[in-house]
N, C-alpha and C positions, 0 to 999 in steps of 0.2 A: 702718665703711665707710658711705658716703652715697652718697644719689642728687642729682645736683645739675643742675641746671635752668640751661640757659643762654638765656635769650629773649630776645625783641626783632624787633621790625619787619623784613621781610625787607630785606636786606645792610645791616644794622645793625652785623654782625659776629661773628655767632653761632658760624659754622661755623669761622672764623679763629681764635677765641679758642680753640673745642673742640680745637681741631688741636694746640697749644701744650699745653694742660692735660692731653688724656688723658696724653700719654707721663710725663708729670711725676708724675700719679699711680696711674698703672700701670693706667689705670683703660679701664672695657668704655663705649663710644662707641654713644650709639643718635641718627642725623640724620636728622629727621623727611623729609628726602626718601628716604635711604634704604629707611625703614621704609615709606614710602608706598608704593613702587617695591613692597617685598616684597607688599605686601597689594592692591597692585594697585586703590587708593582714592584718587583725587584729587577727592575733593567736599571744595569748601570753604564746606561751607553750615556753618550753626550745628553744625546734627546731624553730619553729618562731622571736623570740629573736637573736637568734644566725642567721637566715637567713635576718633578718631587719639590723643588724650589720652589715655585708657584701653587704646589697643595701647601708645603710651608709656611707660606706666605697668605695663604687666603684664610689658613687656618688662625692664625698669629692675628690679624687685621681683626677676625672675628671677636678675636680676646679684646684685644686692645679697645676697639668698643665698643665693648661694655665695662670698661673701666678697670682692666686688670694689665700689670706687669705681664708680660711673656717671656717664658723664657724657651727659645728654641736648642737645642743641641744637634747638629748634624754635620758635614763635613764641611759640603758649600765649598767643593774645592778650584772652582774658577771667578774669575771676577764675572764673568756674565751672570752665571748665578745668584753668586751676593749681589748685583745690581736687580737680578727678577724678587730678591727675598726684601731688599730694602732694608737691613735691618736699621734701629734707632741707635746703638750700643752694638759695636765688634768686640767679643771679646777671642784673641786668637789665643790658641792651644800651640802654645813654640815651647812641647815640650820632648818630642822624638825628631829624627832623622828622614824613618821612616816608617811608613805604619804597612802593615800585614799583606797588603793589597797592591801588588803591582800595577796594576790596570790606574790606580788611585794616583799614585806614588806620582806616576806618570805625568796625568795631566794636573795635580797638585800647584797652586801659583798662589804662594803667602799674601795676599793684601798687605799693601802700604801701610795703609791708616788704619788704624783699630783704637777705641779706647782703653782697651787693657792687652797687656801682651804677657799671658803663664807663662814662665819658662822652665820650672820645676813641677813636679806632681808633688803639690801640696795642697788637698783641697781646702782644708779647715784655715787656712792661711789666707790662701787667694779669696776665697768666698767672703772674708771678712773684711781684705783690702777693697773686693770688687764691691761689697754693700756698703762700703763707707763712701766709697766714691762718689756711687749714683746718690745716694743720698745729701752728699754737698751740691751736686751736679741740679737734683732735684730742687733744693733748698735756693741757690741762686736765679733758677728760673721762676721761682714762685716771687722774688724779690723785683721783677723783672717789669 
């Protein structure tokens, strides 16, 4: 099972793609509005950022063992971040310019590495390409 990170610039396409891929892999869904909503934390300072990645992450960790795929959807727009989230699987949203949010836009810094890179909004596409992957991905490691 993995935690898998779906980011990108807000409506980049984050939460459309998660919608397609949980059912596909039967997998526990954490949408960082949701999550915020629970925790009742909409700072979008540094510090906030950086403290919604680690609710992300402890939430996501909890899935994972108990044996479940996760699929995260949130922005995760620095690498320190994505380092407190850890994810197993980056899938990045390289599919706007720019998203809605200046303050965002701003400190925004794409990840190197990712194993899937969207470049169009096409969820019923990508969700298909992204579930065959992990699924080889999966298949190799049980050969392993």
């Amino acid at each position: 099972m993995k935690i898998i990170l779906v980011m990108g610039l807000p409506g980049s396409g984050k939460t459309t793609l998660a919608s397609k891929l949980v059912p596909m892999l039967k997998a526990k869904w954490l949408n960082a509005d949701k999550v915020r909503a629970e925790a009742n934390d909409w700072d979008f300072s540094v510090e906030g950022r950086l403290r919604q990645s680690k609710r992300m992450r402890d939430k996501a960790i909890h899935f994972k063992n108990k044996g479940h795929f996760v699929i995260a959807d949130f922005v995760c727009p620095t690498p320190d971040a994505r380092k407190i989230f850890n994810a197993d699987l980056l899938i990045l949203m390289d599919t706007i310019k720019e998203g809605r949010f200046e303050d965002t836009n701003k400190i925004f810094i794409k990840p190197d590495n990712y194993f899937v890179r969207v470049t169009e909004k096409n969820s019923e596409f990508w969700a298909k390409k992204i579930y065959d992957k992990i699924l080889k991905l999966d298949l190799k490691n049980e050969k392993k």
